[in-house]
C-alpha positions as CSV (number, residue, x, y, z in Angstrom):
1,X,-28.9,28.2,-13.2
2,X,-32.2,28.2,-14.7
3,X,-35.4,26.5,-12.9
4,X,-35.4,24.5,-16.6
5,X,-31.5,23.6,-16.4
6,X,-31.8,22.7,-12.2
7,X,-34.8,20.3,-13.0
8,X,-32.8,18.7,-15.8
9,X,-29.6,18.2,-13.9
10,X,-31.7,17.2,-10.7
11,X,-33.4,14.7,-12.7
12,X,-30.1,13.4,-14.1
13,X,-28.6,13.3,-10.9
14,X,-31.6,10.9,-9.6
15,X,-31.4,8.6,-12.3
16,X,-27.5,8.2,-12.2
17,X,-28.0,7.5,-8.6
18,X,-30.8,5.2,-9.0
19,X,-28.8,3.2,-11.3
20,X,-25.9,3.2,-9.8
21,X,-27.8,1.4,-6.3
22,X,-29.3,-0.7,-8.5
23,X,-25.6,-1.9,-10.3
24,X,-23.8,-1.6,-6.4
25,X,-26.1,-3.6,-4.1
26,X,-26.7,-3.4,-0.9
27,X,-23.5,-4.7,0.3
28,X,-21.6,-2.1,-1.4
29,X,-24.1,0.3,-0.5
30,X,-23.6,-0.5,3.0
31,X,-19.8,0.1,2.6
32,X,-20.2,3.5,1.2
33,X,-22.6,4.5,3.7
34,X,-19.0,3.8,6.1
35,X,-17.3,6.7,4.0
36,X,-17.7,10.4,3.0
37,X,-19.1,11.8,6.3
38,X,-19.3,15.2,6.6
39,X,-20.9,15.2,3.1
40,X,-24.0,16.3,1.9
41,X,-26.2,13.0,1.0
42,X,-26.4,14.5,-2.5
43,X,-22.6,14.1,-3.1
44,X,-22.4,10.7,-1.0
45,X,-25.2,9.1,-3.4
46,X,-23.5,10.5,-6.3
47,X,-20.2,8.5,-5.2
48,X,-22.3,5.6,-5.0
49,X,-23.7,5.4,-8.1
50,X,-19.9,6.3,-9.9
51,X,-18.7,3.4,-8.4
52,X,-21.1,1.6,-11.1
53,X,-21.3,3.1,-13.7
54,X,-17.6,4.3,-14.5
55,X,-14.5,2.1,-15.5
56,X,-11.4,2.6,-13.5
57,X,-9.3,0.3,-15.1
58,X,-5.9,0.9,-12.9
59,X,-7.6,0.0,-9.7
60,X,-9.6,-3.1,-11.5
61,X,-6.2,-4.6,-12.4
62,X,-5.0,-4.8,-8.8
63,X,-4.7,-8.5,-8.4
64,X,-2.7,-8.9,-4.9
65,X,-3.4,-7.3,-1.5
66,X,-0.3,-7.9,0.6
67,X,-0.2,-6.5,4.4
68,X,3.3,-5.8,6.1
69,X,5.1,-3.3,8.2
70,X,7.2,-0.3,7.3
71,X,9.8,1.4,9.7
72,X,11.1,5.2,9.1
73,X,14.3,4.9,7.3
74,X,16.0,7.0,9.5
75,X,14.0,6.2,12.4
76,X,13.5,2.5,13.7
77,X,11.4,3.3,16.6
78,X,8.3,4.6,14.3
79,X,7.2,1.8,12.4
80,X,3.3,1.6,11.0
81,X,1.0,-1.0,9.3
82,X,0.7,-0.8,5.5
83,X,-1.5,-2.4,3.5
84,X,-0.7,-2.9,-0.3
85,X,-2.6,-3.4,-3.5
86,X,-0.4,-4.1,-6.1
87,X,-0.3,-4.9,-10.2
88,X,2.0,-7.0,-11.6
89,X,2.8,-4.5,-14.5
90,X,5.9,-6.1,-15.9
91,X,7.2,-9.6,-15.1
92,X,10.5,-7.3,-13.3
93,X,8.2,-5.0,-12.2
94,X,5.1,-4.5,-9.5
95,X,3.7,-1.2,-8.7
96,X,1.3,-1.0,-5.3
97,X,-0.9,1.8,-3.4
98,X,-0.5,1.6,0.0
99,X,-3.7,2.2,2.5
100,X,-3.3,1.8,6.5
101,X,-5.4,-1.0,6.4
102,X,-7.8,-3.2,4.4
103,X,-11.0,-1.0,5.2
104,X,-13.5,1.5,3.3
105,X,-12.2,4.3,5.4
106,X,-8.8,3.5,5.2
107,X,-6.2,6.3,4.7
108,X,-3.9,6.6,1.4
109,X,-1.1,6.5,3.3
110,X,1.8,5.5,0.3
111,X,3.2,4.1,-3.0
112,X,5.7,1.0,-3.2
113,X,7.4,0.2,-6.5
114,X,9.1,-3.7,-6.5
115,X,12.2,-5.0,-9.0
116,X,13.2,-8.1,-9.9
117,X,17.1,-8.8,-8.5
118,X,18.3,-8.0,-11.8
119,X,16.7,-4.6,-12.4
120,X,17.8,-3.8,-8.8
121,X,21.9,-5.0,-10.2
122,X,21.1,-2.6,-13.1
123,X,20.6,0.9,-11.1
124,X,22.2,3.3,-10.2
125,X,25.0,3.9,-6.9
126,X,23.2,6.4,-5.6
127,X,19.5,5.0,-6.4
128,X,19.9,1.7,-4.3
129,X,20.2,3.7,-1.7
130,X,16.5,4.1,-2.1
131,X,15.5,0.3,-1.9
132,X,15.0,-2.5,0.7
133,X,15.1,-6.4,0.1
134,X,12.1,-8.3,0.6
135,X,13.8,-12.0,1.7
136,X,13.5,-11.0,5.6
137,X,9.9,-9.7,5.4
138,X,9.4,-12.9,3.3
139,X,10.8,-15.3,5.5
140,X,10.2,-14.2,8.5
141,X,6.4,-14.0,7.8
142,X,5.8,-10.2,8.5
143,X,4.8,-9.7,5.1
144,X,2.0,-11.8,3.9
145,X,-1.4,-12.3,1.6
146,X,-4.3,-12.4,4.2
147,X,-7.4,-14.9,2.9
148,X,-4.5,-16.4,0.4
149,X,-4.2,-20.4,0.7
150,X,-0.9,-20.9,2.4
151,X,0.2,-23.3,-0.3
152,X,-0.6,-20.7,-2.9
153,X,0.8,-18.0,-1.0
154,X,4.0,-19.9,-0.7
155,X,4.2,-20.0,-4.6
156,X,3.9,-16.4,-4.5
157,X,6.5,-15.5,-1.8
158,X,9.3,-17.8,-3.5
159,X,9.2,-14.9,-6.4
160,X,9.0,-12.2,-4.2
161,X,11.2,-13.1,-1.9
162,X,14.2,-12.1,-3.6
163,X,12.8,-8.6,-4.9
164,X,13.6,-5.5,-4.0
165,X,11.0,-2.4,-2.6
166,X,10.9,1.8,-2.9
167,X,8.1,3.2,-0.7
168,X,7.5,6.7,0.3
169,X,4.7,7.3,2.8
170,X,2.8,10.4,1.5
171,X,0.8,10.2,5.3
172,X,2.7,10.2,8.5
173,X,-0.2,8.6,10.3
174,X,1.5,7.4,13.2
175,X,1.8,10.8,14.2
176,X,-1.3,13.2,12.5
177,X,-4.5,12.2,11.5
178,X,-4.0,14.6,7.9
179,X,-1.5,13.9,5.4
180,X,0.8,17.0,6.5
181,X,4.6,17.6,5.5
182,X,6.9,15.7,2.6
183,X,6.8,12.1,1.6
184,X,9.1,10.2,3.6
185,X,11.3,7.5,2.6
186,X,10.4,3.9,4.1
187,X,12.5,0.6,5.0
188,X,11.8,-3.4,5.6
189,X,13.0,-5.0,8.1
190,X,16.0,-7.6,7.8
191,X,16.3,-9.1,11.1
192,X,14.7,-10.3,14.3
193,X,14.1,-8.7,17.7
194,X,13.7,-5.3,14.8
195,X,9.7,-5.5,14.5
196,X,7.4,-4.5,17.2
197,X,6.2,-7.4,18.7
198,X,2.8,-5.5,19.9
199,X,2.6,-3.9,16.7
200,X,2.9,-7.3,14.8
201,X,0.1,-9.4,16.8
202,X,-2.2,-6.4,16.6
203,X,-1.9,-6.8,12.8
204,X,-1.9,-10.5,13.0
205,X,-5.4,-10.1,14.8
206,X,-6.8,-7.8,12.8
207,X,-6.0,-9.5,9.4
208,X,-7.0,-13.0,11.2
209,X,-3.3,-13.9,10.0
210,X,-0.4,-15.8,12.0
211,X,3.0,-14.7,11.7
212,X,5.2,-17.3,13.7
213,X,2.4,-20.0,10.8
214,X,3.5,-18.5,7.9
215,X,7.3,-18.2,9.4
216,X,7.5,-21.9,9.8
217,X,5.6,-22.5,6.1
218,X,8.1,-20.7,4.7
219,X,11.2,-21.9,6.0
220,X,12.1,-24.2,3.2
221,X,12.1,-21.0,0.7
222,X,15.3,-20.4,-0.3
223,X,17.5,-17.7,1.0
224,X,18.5,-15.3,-1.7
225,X,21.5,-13.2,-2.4
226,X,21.1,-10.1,-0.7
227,X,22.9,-7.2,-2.4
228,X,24.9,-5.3,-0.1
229,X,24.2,-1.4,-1.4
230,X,20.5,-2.5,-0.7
231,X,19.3,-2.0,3.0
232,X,21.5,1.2,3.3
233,X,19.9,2.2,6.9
234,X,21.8,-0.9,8.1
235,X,25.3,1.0,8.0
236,X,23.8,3.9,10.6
237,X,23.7,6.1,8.0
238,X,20.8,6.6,5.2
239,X,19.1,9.1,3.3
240,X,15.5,10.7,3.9
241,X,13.8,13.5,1.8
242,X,13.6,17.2,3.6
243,X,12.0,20.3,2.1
244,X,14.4,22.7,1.1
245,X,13.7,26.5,-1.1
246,X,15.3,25.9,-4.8
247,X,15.3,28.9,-7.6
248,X,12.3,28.0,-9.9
249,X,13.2,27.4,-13.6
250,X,11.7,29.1,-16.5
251,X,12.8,28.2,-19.3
């Protein structure tokens, strides 16, 4: 690069980042300064100052952050924190990233997709296989809207709490801290005595949130219908994803 061309991008590079502090803040410059270590400050400032001055419209619309548990599905005994950001995308249908907690640094750890009762009727055999309800984590307070109201958060649970959840866990972060290996297919829990109890009030500390509160606020929501091919880890037998060598396709 020419001394000419370095100068102009240097200069460039300044004022983005100049503006983008000045749009941020020093709260959100504070946050970032959490983030990115390892990184050369040039690179760290640039991220700051993209925060301002681009759009990203998918993670603008992300109106609800809901925090819960997730268990294995073919293995009760590892269950993890997940923290979801979600978008109501359709009125049958909400589509949420998943983070290990509510935090700058926090790890992309999944995806959950959530039907409506109906659209869950409408699927396939072989798909429900894929899907857990919602009415236990619901009801039993597990899953819940931290800095939410309880009176609004009510509101929202009576919807939710006949819907129906897919989640795949890209990061396996109860067990490496890097996203190796395959997504893994991920469950609710229906019942009591199924949660981990020390798990649970770690999460209920850390979120300022109380679980056995929100149980007993809910406890006039009605119980839905739960469909019965829903849940299928329940029989002792369920499906999980493996990697496996497949011809590749050409044409």
């Amino acid at each position: 690069m020419s001394t000419s061309r370095l100068q102009s991008f240097s200069l460039g590079a300044a004022t983005a980042v100049a503006a983008g502090l000045a749009a941020i803040g020093s709260r959100k410059v504070a946050t970032w300064a959490k983030i990115g270590k390892g990184h050369p400050l040039k690179h760290r400032l640039l991220d700051v100052s993209s925060q301002a001055l681009q759009t990203k419209y998918p993670l603008e619309a992300m109106s609800t952050y809901l925090d819960g548990l997730h268990m294995y599905a073919d293995d009760m005994g590892r269950q993890v924190e997940a923290a979801h950001f979600c978008i109501h995308l359709r009125h049958e249908l909400h589509q949420c990233v998943i983070f290990d907690r509510n935090e700058p640094d926090a790890r992309l750890i999944g995806i959950e997709y959530i039907i409506s009762a109906e659209r869950f009727d409408a699927l396939p055999a072989e798909e429900k296989r894929l899907w857990h309800s919602h009415h236990y984590e619901v009801k039993s307070g597990i899953l819940t809207a931290p800095g939410v109201p309880k009176l609004a958060e009510r509101s929202y649970f009576e919807d939710l709490v006949s819907t129906y959840g897919k989640t795949f866990h890209t990061w396996q972060y109860d067990r490496d801290d890097f996203p190796f290996g395959i997504p893994q297919l991920m469950m609710g829990f229906t019942d009591d005595g199924q949660a981990q109890a020390e798990l649970l009030s770690d999460r209920d500390a850390r979120v300022g949130v109380s679980t056995q509160e929100r149980r007993a606020h809910r406890e006039n929501i009605p119980m839905p219908h739960v469909a019965a091919e829903a849940n299928a880890w329940e029989s002792g037998h369920t499906v999980q994803t493996t990697l496996r060598d497949v011809p590749l396709r050409r044409d």
